[in-house]
C-alpha positions in Angstrom: 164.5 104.8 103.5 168.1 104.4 102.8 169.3 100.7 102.4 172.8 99.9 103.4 175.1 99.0 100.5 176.0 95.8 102.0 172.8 94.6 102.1 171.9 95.4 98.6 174.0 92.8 96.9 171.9 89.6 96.5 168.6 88.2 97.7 166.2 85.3 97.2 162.3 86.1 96.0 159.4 84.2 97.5 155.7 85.1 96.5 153.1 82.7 97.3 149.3 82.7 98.7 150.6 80.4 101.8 148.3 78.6 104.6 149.9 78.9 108.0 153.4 77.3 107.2 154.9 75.8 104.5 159.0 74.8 103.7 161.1 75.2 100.6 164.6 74.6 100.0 166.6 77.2 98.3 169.2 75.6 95.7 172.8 76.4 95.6 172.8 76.3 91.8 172.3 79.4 89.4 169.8 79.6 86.9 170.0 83.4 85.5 171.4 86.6 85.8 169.4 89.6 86.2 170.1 92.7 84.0 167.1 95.2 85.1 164.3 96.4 86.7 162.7 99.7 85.4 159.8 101.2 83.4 159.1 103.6 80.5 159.5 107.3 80.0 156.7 107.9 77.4 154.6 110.9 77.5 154.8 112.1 81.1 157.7 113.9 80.6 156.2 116.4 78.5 153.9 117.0 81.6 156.2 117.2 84.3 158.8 119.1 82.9 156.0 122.1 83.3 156.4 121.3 87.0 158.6 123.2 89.2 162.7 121.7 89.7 161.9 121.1 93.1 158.9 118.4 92.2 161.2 117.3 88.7 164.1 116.5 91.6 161.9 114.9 93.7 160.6 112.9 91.3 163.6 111.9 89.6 164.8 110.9 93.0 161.3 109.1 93.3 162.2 106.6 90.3 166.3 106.5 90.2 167.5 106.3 93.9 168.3 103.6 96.1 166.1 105.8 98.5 163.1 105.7 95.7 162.8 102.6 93.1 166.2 102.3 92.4 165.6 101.3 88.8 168.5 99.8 87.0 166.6 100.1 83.7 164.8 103.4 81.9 163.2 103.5 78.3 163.3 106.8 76.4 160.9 107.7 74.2 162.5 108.9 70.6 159.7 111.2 69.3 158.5 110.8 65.7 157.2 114.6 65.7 153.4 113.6 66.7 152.3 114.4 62.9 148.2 113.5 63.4 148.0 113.0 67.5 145.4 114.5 69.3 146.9 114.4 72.7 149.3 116.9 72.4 151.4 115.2 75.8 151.6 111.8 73.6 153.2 113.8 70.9 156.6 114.3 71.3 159.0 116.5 69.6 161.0 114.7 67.0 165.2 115.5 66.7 164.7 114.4 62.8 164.7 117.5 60.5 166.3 116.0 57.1 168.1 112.8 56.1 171.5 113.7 58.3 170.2 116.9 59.6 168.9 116.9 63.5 167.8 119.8 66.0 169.0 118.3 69.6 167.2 121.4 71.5 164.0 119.7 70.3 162.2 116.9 73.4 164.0 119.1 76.4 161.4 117.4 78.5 162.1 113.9 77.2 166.1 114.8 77.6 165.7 115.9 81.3 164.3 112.8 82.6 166.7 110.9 80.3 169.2 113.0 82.0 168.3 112.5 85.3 168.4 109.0 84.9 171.9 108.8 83.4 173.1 111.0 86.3 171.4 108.5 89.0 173.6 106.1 87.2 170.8 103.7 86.0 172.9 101.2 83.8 170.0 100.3 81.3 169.0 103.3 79.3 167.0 102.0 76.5 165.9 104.4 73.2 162.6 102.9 72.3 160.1 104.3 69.2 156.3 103.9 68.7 157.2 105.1 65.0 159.8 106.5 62.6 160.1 110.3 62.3 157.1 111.4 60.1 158.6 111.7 57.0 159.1 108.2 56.7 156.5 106.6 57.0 154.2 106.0 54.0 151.5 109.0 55.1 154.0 111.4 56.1 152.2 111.5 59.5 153.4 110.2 63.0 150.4 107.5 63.8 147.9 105.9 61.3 150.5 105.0 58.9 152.8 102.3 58.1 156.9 101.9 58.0 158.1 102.4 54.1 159.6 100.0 52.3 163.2 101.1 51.4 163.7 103.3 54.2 165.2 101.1 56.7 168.8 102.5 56.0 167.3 106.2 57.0 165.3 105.0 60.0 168.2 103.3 61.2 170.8 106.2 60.2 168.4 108.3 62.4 168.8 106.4 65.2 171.5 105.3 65.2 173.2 109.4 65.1 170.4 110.3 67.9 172.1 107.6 70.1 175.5 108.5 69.4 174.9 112.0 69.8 173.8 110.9 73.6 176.8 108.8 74.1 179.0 111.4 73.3 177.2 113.6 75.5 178.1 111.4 78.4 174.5 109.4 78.4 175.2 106.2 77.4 172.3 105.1 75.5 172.9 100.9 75.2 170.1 99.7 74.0 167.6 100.8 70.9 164.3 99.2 70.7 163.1 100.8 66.7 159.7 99.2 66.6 157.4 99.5 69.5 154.1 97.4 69.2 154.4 97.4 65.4 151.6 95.6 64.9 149.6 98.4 65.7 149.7 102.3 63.7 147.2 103.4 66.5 144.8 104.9 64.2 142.3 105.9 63.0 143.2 109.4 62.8 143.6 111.8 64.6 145.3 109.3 66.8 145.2 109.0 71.1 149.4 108.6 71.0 152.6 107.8 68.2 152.3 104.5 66.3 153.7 102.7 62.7 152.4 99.9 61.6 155.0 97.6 60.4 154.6 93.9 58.6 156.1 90.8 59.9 157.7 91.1 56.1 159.1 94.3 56.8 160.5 93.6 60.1 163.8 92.3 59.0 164.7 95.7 57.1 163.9 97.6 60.1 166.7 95.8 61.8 169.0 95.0 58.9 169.3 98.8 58.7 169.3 100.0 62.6 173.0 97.0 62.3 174.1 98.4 59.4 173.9 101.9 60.7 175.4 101.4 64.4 178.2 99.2 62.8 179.2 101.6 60.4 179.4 103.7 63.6 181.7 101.0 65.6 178.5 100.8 67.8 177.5 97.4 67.7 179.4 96.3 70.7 178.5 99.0 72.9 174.7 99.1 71.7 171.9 96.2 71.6 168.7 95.8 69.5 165.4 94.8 70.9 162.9 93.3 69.0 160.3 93.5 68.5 157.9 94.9 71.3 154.8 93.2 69.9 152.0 93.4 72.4 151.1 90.3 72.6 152.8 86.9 73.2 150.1 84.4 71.7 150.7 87.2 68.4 154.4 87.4 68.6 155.0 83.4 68.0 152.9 83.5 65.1 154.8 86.4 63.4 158.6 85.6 64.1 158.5 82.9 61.2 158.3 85.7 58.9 160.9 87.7 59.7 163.2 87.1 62.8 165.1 84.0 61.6 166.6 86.7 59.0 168.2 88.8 62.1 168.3 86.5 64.9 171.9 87.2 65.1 171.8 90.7 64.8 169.2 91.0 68.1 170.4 91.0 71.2 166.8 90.2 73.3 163.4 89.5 72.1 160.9 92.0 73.9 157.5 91.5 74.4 154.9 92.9 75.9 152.3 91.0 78.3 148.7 92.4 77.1 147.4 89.3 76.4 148.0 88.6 80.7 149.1 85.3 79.6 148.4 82.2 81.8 150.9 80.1 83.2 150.4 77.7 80.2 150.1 80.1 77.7 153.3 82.3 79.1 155.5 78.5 79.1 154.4 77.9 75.7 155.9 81.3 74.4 159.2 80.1 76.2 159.5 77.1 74.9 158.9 77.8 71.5 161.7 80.8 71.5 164.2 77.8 73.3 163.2 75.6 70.3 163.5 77.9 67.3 166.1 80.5 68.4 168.0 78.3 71.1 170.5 80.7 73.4 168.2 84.0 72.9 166.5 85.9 76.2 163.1 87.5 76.1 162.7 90.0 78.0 159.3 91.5 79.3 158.7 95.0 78.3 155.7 96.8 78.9 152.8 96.0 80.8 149.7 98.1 82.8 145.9 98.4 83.0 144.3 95.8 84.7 141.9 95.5 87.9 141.6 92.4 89.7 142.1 90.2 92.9 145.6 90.4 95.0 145.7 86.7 93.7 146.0 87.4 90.2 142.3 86.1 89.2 140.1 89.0 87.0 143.3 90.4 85.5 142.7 91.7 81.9 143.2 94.8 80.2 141.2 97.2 81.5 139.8 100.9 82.3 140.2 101.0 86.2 142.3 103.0 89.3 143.3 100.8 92.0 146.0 102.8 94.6 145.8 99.9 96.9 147.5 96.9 97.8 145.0 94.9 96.2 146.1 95.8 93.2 149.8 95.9 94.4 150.4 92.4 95.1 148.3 91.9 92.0 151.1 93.6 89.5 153.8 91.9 91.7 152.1 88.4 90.9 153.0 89.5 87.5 156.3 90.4 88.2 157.0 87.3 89.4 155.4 85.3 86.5 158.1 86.6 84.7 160.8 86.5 86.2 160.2 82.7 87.6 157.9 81.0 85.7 159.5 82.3 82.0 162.7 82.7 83.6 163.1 86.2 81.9 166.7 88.6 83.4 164.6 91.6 82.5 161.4 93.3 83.8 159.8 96.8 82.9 156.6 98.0 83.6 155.1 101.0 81.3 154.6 104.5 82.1 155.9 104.5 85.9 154.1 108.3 85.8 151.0 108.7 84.8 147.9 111.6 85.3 145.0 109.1 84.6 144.3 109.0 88.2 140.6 109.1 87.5 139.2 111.8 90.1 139.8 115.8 90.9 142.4 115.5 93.7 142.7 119.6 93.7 139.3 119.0 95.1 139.1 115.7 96.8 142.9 114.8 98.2 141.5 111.4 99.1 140.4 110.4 96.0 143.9 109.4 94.9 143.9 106.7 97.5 140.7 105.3 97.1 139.8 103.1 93.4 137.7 104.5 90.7 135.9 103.7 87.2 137.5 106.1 85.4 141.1 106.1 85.8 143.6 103.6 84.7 146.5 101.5 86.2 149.2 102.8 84.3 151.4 104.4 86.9 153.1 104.0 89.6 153.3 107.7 91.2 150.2 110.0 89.8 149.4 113.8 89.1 146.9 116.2 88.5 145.7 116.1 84.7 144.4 119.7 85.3 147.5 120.9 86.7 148.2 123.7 84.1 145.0 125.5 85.4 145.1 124.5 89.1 148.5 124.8 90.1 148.0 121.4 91.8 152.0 120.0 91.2 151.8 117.3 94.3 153.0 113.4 93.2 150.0 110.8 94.9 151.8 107.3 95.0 150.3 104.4 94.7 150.9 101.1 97.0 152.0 99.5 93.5 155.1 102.0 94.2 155.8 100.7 97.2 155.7 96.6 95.7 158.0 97.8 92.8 160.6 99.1 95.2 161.3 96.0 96.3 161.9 94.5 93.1 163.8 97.9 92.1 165.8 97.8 95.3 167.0 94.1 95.6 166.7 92.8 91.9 170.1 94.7 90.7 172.4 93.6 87.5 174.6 90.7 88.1 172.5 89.0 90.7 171.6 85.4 90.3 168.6 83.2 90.7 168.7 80.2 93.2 165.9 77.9 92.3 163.5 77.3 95.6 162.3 73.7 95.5 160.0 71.4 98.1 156.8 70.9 99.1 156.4 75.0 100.1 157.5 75.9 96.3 155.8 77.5 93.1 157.6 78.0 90.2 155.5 80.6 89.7 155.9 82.8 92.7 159.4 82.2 94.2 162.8 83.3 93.7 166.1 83.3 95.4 169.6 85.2 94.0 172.3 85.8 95.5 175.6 87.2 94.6 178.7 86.2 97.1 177.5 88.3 100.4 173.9 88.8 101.1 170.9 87.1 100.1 167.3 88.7 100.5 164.3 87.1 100.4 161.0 88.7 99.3 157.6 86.9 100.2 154.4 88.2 98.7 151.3 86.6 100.9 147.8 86.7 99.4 145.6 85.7 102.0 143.1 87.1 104.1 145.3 85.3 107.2 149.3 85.6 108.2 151.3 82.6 107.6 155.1 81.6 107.8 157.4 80.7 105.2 160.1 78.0 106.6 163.3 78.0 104.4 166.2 75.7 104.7 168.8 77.7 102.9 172.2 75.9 101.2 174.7 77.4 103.2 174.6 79.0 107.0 173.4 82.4 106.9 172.5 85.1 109.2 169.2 87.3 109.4 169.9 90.9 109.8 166.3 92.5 109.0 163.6 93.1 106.5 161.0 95.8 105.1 157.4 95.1 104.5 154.6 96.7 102.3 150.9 96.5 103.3 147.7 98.1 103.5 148.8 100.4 106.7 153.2 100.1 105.5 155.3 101.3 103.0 158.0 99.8 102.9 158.5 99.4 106.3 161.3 98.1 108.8 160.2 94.5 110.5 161.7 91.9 112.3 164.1 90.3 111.1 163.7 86.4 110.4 164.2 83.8 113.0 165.6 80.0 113.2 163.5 77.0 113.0 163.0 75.5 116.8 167.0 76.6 117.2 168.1 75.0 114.5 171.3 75.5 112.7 172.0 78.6 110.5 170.7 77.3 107.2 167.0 77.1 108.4 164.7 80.1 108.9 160.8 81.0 109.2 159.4 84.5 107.6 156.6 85.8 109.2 154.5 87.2 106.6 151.5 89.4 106.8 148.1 89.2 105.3 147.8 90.9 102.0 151.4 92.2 102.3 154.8 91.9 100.0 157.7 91.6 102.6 161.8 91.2 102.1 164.2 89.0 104.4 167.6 90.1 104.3 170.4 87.8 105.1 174.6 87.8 105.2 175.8 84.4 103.4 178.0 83.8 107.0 177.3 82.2 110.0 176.1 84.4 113.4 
């Protein structure tokens, strides 16, 4: 469904398992501006682009329009040349040839999607690498290796020209993320995907020569470095002492990755300790995917597991919401957003990708047929996580601003509220078994002009729109919210 411009210009997030009613009080105040919503490009590409235009519109479409996600961010995945990768689809084609020398026909699958989401006019493009082109890392190969000491001007020569290239193509490429879990070379070989181990020690060269190169390029204002994608955040506060005080200045977020489904304490701790030894710099959450577990959160972990439902929905959006509001992060992406581990035959069973399995994993957001070369099967199965998301990708655009909700009815870890200077729109997650209402006293009169709702039977549906407290004046509303459901209030900041 379509949404109105109008209404897409602010909103306020609530996600909470609620009893029958509780209150909060939106604040009037700020506290941070979002820059993104979105999710990686890694290895499906190579897939999909064997599909027919038809299904690679429809699926661009799927992730980049208002009508779909609308994601406002999209990483690209810069091959290294998959030198020693088994999985031929986790192998992508590298542009690197020779110091200064690049073939641009190489990745066309990669480009597409890249494409497609430069001409959807997602505003955060983001080049990210699992490792440097083959030749150099210290075993020539693409995985199983480690970045080489004294190559950090070349690595960062290489991408640095592979970005401007793109930006002089029209696809403006502002962000490069040159280390992707580098604590990890994803061996032994031959390897399951692209990965190069690289030291806390060596960290700093990796970035000192990604600046140097986009500055000799007048780039640096135009184009950001994210560091430094490690997959954990209990492991990323024990390495930054040995490297990023070197290049704090030089980075323009600090991404991390959630595998270690932090708790609420662990996840504050992270915070705090970037507020106290890098004071002014934003993390930003990166990658995340693989868990089963309750709609409440509890039994997440990394994990082998397919769960289409909205279970396992609300369960991702908990996550979401963790941090966004608890770490009071601007920028959220989930990881593959396409994947084919959907765990069953659906050429056989078309059910099967609705219903959970053993032997899949949560790493998507729309599925397809792993056997599709074979079969011909090129249909997309979406899951109800797709549905959660869209909210998030729909309302949650650049520039809006979070309003911290506050009372008796509040959790900083489940409830937001931004608003930019028309419309605010509030999303409520409830986790129970039974419906409850949300009460909100907002800071200013404003006007309920509808909502959408995802639950076990909707998909992001139209509902109701929210409705005044016993007559009250225009700053206090109740949201009706279903059991097991995600739901979004949407409101002009004006009187009726």
């Amino acid at each position: 469904m379509r949404i109105p411009r109008n209404l897409l210009l602010g909103f306020a997030v609530v996600n909470a398992l609620l009893p029958c009613a509780q209150s909060a009080t939106i604040s009037a105040a700020p506290a941070q501006t979002f820059l993104g919503i979105g999710g990686s490009g890694a290895w499906w590409p190579n897939d999909l682009f064997q599909f027919p235009e038809s299904v690679r519109q429809n699926l661009s479409s799927l992730l980049f329009s208002q009508s779909g996600l609308g994601l406002s961010s999209y990483r690209f995945n810069a091959g290294a040349g998959g030198v020693g990768v088994s999985n031929p689809t986790r192998a992508p084609e590298t542009f690197y040839v020779a110091p200064g020398q690049y073939d641009f026909t190489k990745d066309a699958a990669g480009v597409y999607f890249l494409t497609q989401a430069s001409n959807f006019g997602v505003p955060g493009l983001t080049m990210f690498a699992n490792s440097a082109p083959a030749p150099l890392t210290v075993g020539g190969t693409s995985c199983n290796s480690q970045f080489k000491d004294g190559t950090g001007e070349a690595y960062g020569t290489f991408l640095a020209d592979v970005v401007q290239h793109f930006r002089s193509e029209g696809i403006l490429i502002n962000l490069i993320s040159p280390m992707n879990e580098p604590e990890n070379s994803f061996g032994p070989a031959p390897c399951g995907q692209e990965g190069m181990l690289v030291l806390p020690t060596q960290r700093a060269e990796v970035i000192n020569g990604l600046w140097d190169a986009l500055n000799a390029r007048n780039m640096t204002d135009v184009v950001g470095i994210l560091a430094d994608e490690t997959s954990r955040l209990s492991l990323a506060v024990l390495e930054y002492p040995f490297w990023l005080s070197q290049v704090i200045d030089k980075v323009t977020a600090l991404a991390h990755h959630t595998y270690d489904f932090p708790s609420d304490l662990g996840y504050s701790a992270y915070i705090a300790d970037v507020k106290l030894f890098f004071s002014g710099k934003q993390t930003w959450m990166s990658e995340v995917c693989c868990t089963m577990g309750e709609a409440d959160g509890s039994g997440k972990g990394l994990s082998q597991g397919y769960d289409p439902t909205i279970k396992n929905a609300l369960l991702f959006s908990g996550m979401v919401f963790q941090s966004l509001v608890l770490a009071g992060e601007p920028h959220y992406d989930f990881w593959t957003l396409v994947s084919k581990e959907i765990g069953c035959d659906p050429s056989q069973d078309v059910g099967c990708a609705a219903e959970p399995n053993a032997n899949g994993w949560n790493d998507g957001l729309i599925y397809y047929d792993p056997n599709f070369a074979t079969n011909g099967n090129h249909e997309l199965y979406i899951k109800k996580q797709f549905w959660t998301y869209k909210h998030f990708g729909n309302f949650l655009k650049p520039g809006t601003q979070r309003l911290p909700i506050t009372g008796s009815g509040s959790n900083s870890d489940s409830m937001l509220a931004v608003s930019n200077s028309s419309t605010i729109v509030v999303i409520a997650m409830n986790t129970g078994s039974t419906d409850s209402t949300l009460s909100l006293t907002f800071p200013e009169d404003v006007c309920a002009t509808g909502g959408f709702r995802t639950s076990a039977t909707e998909d992001f549906a139209s509902i109701p729109a929210a409705t005044r407290s016993n007559g009250s004046s225009g700053r206090d509303w109740n949201l009706s919210l279903a059991s097991l459901s995600l739901s979004s209030y949407l409101f002009d900041r004006k009187a009726c």
